[in-house]
Backbone as JSON, one array per atom type, in Angstrom:
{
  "sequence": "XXXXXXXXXXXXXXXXXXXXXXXXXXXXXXXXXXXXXXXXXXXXXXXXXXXXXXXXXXXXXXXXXXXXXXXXXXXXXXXXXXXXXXXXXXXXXXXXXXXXXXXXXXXXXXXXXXXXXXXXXXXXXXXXXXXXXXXXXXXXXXXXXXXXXXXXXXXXXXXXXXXXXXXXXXXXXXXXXXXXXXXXXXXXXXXXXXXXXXXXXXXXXXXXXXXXXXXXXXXXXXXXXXXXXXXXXXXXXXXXXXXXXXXXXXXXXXXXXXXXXXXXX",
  "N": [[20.49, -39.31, -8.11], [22.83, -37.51, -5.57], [24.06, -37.64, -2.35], [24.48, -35.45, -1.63], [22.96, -33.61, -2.58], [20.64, -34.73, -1.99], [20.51, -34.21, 0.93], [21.0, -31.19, 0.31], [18.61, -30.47, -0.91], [16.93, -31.78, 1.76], [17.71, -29.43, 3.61], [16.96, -27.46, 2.39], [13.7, -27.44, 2.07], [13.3, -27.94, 5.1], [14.32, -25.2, 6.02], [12.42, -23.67, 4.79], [10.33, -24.44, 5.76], [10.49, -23.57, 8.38], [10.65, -20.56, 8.21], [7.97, -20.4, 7.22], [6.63, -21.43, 9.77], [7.75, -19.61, 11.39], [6.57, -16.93, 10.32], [3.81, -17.35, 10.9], [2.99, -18.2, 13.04], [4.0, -16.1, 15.61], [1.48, -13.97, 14.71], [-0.52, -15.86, 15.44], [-0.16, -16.43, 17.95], [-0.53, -13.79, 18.98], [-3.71, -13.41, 18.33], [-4.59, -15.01, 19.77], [-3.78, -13.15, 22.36], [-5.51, -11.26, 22.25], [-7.74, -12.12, 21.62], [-8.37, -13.15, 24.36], [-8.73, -10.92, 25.7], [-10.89, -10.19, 26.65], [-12.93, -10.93, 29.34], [-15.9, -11.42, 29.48], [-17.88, -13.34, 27.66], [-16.26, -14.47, 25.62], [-14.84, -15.03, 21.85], [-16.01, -17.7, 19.84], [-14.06, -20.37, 19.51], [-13.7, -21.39, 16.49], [-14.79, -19.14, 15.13], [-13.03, -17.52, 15.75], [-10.8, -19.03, 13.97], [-11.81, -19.0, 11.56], [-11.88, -16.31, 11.08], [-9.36, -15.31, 10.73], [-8.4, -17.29, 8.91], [-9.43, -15.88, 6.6], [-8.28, -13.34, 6.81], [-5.7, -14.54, 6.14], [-5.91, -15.6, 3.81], [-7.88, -15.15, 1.89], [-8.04, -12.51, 1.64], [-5.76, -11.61, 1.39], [-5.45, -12.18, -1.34], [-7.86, -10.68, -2.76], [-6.58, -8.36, -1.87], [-4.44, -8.09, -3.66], [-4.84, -8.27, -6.23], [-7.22, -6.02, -6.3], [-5.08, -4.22, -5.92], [-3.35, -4.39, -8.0], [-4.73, -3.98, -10.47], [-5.6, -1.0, -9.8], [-2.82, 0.22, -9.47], [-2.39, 0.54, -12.18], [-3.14, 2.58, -13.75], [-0.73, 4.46, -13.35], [1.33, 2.95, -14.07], [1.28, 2.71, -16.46], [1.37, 4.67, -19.93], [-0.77, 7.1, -20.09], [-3.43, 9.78, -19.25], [-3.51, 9.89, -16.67], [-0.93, 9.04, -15.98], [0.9, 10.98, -17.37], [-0.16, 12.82, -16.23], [0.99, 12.81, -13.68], [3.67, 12.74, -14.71], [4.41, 15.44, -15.52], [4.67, 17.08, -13.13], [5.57, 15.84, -11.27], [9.43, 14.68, -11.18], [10.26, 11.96, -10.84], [8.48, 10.25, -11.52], [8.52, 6.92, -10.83], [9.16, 6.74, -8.19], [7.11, 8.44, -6.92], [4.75, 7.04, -7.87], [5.6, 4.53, -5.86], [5.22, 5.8, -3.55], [2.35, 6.88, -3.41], [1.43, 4.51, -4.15], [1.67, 3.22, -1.41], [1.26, 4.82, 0.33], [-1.1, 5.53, -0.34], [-3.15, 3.68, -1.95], [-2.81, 1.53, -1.06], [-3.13, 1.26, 1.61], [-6.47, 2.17, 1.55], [-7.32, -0.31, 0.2], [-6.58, -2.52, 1.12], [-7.16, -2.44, 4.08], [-10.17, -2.42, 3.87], [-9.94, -5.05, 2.14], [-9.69, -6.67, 4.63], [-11.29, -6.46, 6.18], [-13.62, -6.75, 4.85], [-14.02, -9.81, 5.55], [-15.22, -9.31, 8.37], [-17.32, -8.21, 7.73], [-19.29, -9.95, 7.0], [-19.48, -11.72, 7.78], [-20.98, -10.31, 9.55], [-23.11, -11.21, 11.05], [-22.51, -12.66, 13.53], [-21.86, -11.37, 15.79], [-22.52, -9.88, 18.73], [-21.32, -8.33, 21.15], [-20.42, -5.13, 21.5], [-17.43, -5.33, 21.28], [-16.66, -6.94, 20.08], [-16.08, -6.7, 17.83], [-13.72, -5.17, 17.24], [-12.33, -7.63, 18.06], [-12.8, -9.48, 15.93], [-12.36, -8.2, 14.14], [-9.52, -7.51, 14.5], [-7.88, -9.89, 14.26], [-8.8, -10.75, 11.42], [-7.25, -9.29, 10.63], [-4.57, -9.65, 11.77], [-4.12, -12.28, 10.45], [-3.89, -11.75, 7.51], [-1.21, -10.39, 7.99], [0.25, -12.25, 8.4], [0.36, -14.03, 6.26], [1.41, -11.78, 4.48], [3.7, -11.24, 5.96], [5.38, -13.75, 5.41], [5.36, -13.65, 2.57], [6.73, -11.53, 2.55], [9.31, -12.28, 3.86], [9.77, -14.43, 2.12], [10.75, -13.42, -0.25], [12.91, -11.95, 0.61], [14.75, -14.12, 1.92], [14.87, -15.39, -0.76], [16.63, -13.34, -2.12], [18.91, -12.81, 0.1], [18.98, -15.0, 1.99], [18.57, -17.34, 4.35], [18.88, -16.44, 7.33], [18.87, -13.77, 6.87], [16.53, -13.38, 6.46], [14.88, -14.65, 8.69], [15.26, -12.48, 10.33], [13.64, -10.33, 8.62], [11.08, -11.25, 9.06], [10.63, -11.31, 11.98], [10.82, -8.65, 12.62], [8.78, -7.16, 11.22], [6.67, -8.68, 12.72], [6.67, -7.88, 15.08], [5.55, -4.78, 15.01], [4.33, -3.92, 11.95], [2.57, -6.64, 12.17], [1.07, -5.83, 14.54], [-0.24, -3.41, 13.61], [-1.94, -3.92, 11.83], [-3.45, -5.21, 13.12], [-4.44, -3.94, 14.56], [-5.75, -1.4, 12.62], [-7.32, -2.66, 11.29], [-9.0, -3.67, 13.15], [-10.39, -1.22, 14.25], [-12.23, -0.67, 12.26], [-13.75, -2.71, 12.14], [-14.94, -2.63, 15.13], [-16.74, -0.36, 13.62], [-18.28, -1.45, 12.28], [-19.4, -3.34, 14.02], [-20.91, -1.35, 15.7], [-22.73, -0.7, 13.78], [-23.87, -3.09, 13.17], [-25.12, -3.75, 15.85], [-26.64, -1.38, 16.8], [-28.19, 0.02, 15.18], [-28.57, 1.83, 11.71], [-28.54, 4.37, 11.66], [-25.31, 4.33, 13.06], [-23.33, 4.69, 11.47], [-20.0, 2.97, 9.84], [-18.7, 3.24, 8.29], [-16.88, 5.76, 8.78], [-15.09, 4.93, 10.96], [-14.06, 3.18, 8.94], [-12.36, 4.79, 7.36], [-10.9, 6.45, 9.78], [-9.3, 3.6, 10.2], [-7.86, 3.56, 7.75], [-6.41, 5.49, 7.5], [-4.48, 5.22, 9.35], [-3.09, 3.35, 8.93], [-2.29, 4.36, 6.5], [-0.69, 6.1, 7.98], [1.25, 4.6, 9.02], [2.33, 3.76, 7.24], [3.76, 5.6, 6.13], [5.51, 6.6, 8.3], [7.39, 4.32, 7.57], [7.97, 5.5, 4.94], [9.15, 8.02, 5.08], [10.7, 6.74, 7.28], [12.42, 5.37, 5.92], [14.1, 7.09, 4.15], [15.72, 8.41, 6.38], [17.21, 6.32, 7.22], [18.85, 5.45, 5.09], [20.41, 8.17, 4.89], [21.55, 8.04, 7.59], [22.43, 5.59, 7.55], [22.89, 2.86, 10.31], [21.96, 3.88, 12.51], [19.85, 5.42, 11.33], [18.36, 2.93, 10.77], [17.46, 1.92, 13.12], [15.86, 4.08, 14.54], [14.01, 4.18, 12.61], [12.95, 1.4, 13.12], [12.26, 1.91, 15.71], [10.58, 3.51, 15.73], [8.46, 2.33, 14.05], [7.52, 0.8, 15.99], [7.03, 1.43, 18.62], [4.84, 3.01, 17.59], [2.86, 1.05, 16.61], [2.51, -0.87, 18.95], [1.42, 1.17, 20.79], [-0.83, 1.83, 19.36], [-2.76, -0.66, 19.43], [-2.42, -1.09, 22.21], [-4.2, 0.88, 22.81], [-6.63, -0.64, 21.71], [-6.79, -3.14, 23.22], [-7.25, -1.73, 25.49], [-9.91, -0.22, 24.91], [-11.03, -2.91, 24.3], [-11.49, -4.28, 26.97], [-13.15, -1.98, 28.21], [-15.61, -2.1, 27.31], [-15.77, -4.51, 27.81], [-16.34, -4.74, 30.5], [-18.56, -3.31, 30.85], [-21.32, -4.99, 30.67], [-23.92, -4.71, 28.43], [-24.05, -2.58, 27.33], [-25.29, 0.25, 26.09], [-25.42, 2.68, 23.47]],
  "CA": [[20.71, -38.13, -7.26], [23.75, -38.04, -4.9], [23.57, -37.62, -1.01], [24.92, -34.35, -1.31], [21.8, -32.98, -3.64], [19.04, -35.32, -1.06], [20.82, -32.82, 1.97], [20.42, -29.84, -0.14], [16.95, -30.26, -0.81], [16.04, -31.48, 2.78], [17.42, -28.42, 4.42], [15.87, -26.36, 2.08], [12.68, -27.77, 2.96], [13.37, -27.5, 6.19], [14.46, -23.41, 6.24], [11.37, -23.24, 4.41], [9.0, -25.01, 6.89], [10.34, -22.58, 9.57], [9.59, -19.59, 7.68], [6.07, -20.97, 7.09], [5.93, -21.36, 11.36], [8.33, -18.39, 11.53], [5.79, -16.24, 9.96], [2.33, -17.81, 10.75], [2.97, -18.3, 14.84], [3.53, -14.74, 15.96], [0.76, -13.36, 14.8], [-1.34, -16.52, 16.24], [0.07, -15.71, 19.16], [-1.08, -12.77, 18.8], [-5.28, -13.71, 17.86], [-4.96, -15.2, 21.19], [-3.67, -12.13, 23.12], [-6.48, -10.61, 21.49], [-9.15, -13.04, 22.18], [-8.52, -13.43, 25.59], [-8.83, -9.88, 26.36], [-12.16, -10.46, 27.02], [-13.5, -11.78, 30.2], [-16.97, -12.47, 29.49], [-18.47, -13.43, 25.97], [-14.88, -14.45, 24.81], [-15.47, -15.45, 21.07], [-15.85, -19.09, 19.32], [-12.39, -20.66, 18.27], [-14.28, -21.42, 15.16], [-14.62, -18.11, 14.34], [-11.75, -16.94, 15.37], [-10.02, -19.57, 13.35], [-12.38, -19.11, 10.42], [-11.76, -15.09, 10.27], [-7.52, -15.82, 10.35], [-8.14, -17.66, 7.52], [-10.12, -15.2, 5.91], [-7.35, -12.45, 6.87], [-4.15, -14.77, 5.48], [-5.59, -16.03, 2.13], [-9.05, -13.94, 0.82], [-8.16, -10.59, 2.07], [-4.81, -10.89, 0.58], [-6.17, -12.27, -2.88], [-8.54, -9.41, -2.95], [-5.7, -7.01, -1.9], [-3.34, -8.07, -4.24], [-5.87, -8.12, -7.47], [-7.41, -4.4, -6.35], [-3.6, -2.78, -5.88], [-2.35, -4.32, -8.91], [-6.02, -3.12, -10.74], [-5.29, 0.43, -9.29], [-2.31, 0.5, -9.99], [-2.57, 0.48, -13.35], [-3.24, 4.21, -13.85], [0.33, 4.88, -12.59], [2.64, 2.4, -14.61], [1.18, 2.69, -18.18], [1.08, 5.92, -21.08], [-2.13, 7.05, -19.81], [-3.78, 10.56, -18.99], [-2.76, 9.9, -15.12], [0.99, 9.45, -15.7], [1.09, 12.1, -17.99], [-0.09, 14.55, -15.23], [1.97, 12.42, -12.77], [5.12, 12.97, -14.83], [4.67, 16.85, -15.4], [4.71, 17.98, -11.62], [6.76, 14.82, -10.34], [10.55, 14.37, -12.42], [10.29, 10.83, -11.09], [7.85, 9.1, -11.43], [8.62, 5.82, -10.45], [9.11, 7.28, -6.92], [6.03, 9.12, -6.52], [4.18, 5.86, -8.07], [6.09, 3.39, -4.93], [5.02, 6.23, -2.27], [1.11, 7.21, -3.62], [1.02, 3.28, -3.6], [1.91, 2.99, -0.15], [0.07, 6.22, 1.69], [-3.32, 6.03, -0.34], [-4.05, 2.93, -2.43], [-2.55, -0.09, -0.05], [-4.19, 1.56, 2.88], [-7.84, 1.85, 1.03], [-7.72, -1.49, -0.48], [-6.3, -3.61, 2.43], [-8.7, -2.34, 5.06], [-11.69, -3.14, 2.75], [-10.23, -6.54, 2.01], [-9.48, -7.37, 5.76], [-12.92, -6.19, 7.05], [-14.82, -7.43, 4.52], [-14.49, -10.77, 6.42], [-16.01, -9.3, 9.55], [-18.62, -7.18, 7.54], [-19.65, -11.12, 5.96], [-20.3, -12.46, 9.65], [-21.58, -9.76, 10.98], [-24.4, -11.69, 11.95], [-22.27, -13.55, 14.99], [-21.58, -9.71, 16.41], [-23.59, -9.84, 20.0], [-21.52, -7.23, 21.55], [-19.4, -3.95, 20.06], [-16.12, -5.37, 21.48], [-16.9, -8.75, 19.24], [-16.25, -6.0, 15.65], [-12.2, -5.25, 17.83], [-11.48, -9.04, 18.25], [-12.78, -10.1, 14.94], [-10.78, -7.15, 12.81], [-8.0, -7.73, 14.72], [-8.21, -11.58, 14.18], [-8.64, -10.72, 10.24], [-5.64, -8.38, 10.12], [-3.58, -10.63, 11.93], [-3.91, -13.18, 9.22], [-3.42, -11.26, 6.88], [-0.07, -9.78, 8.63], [1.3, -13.55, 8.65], [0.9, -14.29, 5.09], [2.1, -10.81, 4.06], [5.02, -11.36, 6.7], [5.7, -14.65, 4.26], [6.25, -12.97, 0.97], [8.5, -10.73, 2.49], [9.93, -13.25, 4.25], [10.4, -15.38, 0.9], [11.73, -12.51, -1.3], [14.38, -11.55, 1.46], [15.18, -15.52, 1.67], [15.83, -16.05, -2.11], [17.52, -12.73, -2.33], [19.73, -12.57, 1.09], [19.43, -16.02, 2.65], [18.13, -17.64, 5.88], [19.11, -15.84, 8.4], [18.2, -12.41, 6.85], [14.31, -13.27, 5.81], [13.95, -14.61, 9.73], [15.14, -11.15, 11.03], [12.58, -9.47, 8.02], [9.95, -11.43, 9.52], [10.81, -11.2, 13.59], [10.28, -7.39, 12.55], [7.25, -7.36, 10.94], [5.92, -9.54, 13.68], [6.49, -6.71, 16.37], [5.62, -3.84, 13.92], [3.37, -4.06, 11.05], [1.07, -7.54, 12.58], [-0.29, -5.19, 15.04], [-0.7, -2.43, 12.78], [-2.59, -4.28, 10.55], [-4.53, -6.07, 14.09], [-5.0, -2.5, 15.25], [-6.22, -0.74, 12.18], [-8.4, -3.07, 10.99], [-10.16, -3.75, 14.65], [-11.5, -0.5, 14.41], [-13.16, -1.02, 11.12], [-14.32, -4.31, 12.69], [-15.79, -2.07, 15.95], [-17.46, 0.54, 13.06], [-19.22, -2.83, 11.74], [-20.15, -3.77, 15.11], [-21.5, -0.41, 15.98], [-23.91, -0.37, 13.05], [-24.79, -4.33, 13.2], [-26.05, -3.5, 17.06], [-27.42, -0.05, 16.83], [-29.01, 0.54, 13.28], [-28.22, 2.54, 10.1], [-27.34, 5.84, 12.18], [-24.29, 4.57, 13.37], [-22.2, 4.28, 10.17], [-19.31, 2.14, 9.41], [-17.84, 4.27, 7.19], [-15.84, 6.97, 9.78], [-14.27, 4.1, 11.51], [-13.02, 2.25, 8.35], [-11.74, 5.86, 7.17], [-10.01, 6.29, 10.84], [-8.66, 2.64, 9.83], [-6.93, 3.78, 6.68], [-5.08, 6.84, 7.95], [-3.85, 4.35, 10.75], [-2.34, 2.54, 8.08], [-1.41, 5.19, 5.93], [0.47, 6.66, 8.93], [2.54, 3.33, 9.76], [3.28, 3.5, 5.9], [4.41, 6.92, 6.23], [6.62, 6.28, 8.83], [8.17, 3.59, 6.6], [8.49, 6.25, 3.77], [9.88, 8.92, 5.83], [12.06, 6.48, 7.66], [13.99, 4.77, 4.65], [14.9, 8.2, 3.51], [16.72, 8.8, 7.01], [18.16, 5.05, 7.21], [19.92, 5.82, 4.18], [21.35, 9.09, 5.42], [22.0, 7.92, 8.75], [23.22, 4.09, 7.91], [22.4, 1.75, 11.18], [20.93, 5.01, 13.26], [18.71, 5.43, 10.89], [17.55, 1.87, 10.99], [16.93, 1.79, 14.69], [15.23, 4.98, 14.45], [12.94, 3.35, 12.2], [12.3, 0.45, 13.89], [12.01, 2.35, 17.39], [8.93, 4.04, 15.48], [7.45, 1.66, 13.75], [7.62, -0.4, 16.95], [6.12, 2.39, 19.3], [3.3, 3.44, 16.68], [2.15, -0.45, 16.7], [2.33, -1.2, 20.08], [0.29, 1.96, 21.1], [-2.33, 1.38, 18.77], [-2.59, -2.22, 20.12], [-2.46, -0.78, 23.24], [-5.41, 1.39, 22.84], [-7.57, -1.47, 20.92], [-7.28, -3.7, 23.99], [-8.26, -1.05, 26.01], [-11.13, -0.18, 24.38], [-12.2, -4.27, 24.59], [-11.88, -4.09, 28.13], [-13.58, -0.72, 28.55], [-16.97, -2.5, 26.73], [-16.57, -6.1, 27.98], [-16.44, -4.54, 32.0], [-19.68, -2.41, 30.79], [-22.21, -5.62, 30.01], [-25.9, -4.19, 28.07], [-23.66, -0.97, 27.47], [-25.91, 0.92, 24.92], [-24.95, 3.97, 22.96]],
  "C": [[21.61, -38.54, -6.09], [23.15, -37.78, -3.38], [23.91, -36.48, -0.24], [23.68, -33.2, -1.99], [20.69, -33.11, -2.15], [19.48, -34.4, 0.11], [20.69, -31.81, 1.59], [18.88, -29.75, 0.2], [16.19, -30.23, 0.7], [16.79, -30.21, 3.6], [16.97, -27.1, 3.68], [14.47, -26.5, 2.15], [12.63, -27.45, 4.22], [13.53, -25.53, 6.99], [12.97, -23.31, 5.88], [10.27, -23.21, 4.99], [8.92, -23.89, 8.2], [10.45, -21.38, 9.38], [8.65, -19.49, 8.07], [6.01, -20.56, 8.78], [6.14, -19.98, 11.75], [6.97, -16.78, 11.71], [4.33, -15.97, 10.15], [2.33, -17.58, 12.72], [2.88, -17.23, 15.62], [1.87, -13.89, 16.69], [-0.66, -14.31, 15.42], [-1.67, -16.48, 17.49], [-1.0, -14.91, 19.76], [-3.08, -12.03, 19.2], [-5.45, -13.94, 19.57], [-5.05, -14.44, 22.13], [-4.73, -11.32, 23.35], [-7.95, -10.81, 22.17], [-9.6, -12.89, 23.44], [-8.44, -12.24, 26.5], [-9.88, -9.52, 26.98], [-12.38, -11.22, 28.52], [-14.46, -12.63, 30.12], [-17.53, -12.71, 27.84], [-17.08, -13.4, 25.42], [-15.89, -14.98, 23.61], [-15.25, -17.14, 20.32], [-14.5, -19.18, 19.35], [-12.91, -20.33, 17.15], [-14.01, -20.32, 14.2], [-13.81, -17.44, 14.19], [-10.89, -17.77, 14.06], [-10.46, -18.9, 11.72], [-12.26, -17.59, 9.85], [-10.34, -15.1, 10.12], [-7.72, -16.12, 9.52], [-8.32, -16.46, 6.42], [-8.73, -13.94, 5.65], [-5.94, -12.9, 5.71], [-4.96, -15.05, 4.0], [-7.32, -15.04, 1.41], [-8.72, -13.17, 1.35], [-7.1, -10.83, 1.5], [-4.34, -11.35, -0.61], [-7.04, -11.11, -3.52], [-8.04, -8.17, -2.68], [-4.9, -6.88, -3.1], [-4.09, -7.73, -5.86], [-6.11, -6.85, -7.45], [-6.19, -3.93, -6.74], [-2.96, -3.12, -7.35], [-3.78, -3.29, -10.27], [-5.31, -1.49, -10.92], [-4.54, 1.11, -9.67], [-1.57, 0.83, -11.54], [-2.24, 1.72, -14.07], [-1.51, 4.71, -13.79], [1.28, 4.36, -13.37], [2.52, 2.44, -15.72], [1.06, 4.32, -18.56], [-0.3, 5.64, -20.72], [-2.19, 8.76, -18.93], [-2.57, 10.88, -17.72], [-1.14, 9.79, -14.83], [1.48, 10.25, -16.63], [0.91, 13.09, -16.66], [0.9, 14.28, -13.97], [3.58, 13.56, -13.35], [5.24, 14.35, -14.69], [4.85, 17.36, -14.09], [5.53, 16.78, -10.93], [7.49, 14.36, -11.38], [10.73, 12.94, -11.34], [9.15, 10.37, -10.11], [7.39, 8.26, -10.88], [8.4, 5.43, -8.61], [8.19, 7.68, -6.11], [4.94, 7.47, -6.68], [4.08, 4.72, -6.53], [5.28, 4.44, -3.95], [3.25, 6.38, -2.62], [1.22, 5.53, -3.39], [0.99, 2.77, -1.59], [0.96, 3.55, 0.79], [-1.34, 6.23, 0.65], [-3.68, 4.1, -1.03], [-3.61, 1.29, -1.71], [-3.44, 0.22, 0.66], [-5.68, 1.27, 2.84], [-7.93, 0.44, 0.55], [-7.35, -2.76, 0.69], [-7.23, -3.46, 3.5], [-9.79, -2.71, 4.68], [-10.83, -4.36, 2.56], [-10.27, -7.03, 3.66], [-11.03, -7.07, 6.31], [-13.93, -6.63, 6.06], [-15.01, -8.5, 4.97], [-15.72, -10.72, 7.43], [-17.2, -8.81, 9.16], [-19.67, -8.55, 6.89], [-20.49, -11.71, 6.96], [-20.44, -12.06, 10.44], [-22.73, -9.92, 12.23], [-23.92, -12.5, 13.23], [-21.58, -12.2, 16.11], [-22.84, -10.06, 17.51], [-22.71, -8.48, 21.09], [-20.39, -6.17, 20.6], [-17.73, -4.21, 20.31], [-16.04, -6.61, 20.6], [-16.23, -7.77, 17.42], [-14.52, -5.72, 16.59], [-11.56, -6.71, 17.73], [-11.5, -9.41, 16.64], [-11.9, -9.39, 13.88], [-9.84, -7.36, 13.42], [-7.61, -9.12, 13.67], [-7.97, -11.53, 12.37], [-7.05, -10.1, 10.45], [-4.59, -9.35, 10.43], [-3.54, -11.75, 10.93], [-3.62, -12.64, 8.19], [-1.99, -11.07, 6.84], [0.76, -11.13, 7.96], [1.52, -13.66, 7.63], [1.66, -12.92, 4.56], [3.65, -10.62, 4.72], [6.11, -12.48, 5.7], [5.88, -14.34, 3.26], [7.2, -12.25, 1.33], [9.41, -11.25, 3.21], [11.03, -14.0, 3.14], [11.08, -14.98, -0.06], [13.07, -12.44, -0.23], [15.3, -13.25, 1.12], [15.61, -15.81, 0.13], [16.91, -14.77, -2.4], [18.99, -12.18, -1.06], [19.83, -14.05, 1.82], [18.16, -16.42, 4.04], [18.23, -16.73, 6.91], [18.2, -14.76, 8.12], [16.54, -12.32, 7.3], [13.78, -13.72, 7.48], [13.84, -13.37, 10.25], [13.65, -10.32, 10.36], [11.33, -10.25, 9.08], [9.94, -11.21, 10.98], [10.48, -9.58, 13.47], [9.6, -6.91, 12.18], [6.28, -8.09, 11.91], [5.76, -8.6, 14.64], [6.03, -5.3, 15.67], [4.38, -3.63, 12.75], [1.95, -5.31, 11.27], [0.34, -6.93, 13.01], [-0.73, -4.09, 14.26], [-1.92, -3.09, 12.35], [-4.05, -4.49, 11.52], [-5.6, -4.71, 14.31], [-6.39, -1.44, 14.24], [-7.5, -1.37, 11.53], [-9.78, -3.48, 12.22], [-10.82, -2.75, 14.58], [-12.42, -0.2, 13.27], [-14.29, -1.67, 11.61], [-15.63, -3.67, 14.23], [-17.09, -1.07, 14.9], [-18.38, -0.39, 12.51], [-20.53, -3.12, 12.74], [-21.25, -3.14, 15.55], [-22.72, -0.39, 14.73], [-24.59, -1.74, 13.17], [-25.99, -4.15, 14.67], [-26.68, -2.54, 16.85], [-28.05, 0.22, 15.94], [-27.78, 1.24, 12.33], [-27.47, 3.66, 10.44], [-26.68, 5.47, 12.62], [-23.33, 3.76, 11.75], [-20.71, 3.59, 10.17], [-18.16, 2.49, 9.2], [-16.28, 5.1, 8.17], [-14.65, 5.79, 10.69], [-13.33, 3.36, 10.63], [-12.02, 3.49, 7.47], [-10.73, 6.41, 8.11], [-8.75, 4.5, 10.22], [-7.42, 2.8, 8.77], [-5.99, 4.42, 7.04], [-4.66, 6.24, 9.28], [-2.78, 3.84, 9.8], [-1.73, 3.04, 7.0], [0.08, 6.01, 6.69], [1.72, 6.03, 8.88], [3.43, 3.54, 8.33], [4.14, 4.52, 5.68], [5.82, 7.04, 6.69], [7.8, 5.45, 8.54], [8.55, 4.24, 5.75], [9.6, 7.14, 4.48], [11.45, 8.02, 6.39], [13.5, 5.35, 6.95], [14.64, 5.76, 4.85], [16.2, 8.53, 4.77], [17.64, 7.65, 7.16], [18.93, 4.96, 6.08], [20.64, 6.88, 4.76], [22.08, 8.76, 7.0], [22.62, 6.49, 9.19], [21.95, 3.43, 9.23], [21.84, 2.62, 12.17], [19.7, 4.92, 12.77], [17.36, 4.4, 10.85], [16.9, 1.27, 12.31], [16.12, 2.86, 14.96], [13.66, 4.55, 13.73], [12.32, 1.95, 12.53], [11.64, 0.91, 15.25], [10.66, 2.88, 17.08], [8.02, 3.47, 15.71], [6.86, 0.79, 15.2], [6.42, 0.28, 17.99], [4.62, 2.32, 19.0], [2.03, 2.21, 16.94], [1.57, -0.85, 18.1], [1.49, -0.25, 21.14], [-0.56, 1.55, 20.6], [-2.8, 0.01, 19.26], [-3.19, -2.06, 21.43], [-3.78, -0.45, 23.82], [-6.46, 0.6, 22.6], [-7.79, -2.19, 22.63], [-7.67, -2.59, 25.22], [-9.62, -0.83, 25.72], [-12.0, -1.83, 24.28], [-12.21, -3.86, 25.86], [-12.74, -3.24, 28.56], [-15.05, -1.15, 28.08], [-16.87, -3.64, 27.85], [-16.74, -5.64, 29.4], [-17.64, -3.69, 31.74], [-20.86, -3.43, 29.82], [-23.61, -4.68, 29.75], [-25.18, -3.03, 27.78], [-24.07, -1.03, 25.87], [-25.32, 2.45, 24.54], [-26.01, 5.27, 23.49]]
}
């Protein structure tokens, strides 16, 4: 092997490694921002560390298995794309967007919160079910930032796949931090209080958080095609907004518990 091959390889190693940080650091960032929103009863590292994990590699093993599952119905000769095809002349189209606005949304929230719904037994107050769904989602975010990172990278290059990920990092991490935190509070709320406070309504709020953001992604291809590089700032200016409110609101809502210690329902 020449010395023009052993330089190939190590700077493709190297692009690759800062991907990997590219993609993973952010949203670490991030856990921390999170964490430390807290004054009193901040939570373990441990656990923080130990639900990140949970977020980047089992929640999006158990996402990726359900959606492809699911999707099933949709890509084969079968009842369901029979009635698909008759009322939608494509298909393929309707298939990419119903994936997006109903069966990502339902299946990613249930994998990211099933972490927190696992250890709900280290829940002591209701702002502890906000940090820890965030904390999942954000892991999640990072590795999901990394595939689309790694597709852009083999099909556009270096440069491109850091921009894909630098915009997913401001954009879709907190989405993911946001929508799954309040799953993570609907957890909390039933681990402290009993049976009557259900779960359920919060991880249903969760979805249509995340159906929204996806929305706004559907909706705003269609104008970034008609409108070129408008369109694409238009859609970023959204997505960017949408995220950073919801975010917004989440750490409010820690603060608004952790400054109200013994606060009962």
């Amino acid at each position: 092997m020449d010395l023009g091959s052993l330089a190939l390889q190590g700077s493709l190693v190297t692009e690759v490694a800062v991907l990997v940080l590219f993609a993973f650091i952010p949203p670490a960032i991030f856990v921390i921002w999170i964490r430390n929103t807290e004054r009193y009863g901040r939570e373990p590292w441990g656990m923080i560390l130990g639900m990140f994990i949970w977020g980047a590699f089992f929640a999006v093993i158990i996402g990726v298995i359900l959606e492809l599952i699911l999707s099933i119905p949709l890509q084969v000769n079968s009842p369901v794309e029979d009635f698909i095809a008759r009322r939608f002349p494509d298909t393929d189209a309707f298939a990419v967007v119903f994936v997006a606005l109903v069966i990502a949304p339902f299946v990613e929230e249930f994998a990211k919160a099933y972490g927190v719904l696992r250890r709900q037994a280290v829940i002591r107050e209701p702002e502890d079910g906000y940090v820890y769904g965030a904390t999942s989602g954000l892991g999640f975010s990072a590795t999901e930032n990394l595939i689309y990172g790694a597709f852009t990278f083999v099909l556009l290059g270096f440069i491109p796949s850091l921009v894909q990920i630098a915009i997913r990092s401001i954009s879709s991490s907190l989405l993911h931090a946001s929508a799954t935190s309040v799953t993570g509070y609907g957890i909390a709320r039933h681990r402290l209080w009993g049976p009557r406070f259900s779960a359920a309504p919060w991880y249903l709020a969760a979805v249509a958080m995340h159906a929204a953001f996806n929305g706004i992604a559907v909706v705003g291809s269609s104008i970034a095609q008609a409108y070129g590089d408008v369109g694409q700032l238009l859609l970023l200016a959204a997505a960017v907004v949408f995220s950073f409110l919801a975010i917004s609101i989440v750490r409010g809502k820690i603060m608004e518990h952790d400054a109200r210690q013994g606060w009962v329902p």
